[in-house]
C-alpha positions, 0 to 999 in steps of 0.5 A: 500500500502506498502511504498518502502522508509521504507523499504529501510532504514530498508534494509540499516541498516540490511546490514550495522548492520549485516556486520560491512561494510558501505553502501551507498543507491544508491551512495558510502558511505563516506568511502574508499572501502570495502563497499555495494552499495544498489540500489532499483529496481523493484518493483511489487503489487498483490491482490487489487488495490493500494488504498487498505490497504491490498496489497502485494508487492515485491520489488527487491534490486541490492547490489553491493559489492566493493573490494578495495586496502589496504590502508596499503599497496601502490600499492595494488587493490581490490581482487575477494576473498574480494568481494566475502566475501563480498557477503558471509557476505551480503548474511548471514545478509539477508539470515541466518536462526537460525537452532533452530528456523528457525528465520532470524538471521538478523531482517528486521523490517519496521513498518506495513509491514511482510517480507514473503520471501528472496531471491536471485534474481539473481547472475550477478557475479563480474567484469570480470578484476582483474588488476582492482584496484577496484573489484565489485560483484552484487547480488540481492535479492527480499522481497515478504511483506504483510501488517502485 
């Protein structure tokens, strides 16, 4: 069986390593916006029962991007640009291939588990009021894994 709470963590510091940007795991970070909320989802297993060393999994995580005002300028809000730059630079640390080597540019390495497949599950999009002084977009992606 593989474990979801190794993943995670290891989801976590990709986003956070390959972005520069804080992420809080299911709450916000202790920092002010611009950051990632990473939230985990579903879940799923195929192949033998539970028990079994060699079952696949795919789990699926929301990330929420925040936008924020600028700290440096009193009155300001979040924008739609920044929270879809910030999905820009999600999807780049999770999705990115090396064109040579068809590699992922961002490693997502857990312990006794190989990463088959990343994807985007599906693009909710961002909030829909941009007096807000807060601005979020949702994303979500899904990891197919096997045992390694």
């Amino acid at each position: 069986m593989i474990d979801r709470r190794p993943f995670t963590a290891a989801l976590a510091a990709l986003l956070a390593s390959a972005t520069a940007m804080p992420v809080g795991r299911g709450r916000m970070p202790e920092a002010k916006p611009p950051y990632y909320l990473l939230y985990s989802l579903d879940g799923s297993t195929s192949g033998a029962p539970l028990a079994d060393e060699n079952e696949d999994a795919s789990f699926v995580y929301q990330i929420t991007c925040v936008s924020g005002p600028d700290p440096a300028k009193p009155g300001s809000t979040g924008t739609v640009d920044q929270a879809e730059w910030l999905v820009d630079k999600a999807k780049r640390a999770i999705l990115g291939r090396d064109t040579g080597t068809g590699q992922w540019v961002s490693p997502l390495t857990v312990p006794g588990v190989k990463v088959m497949c990343r994807e985007v599950d599906v693009e909710p999009g961002g909030t829909n009021d941009p007096t807000d002084a807060i601005i979020s977009y949702v994303i979500r992606f899904r990891f197919d894994l096997t045992p390694a």
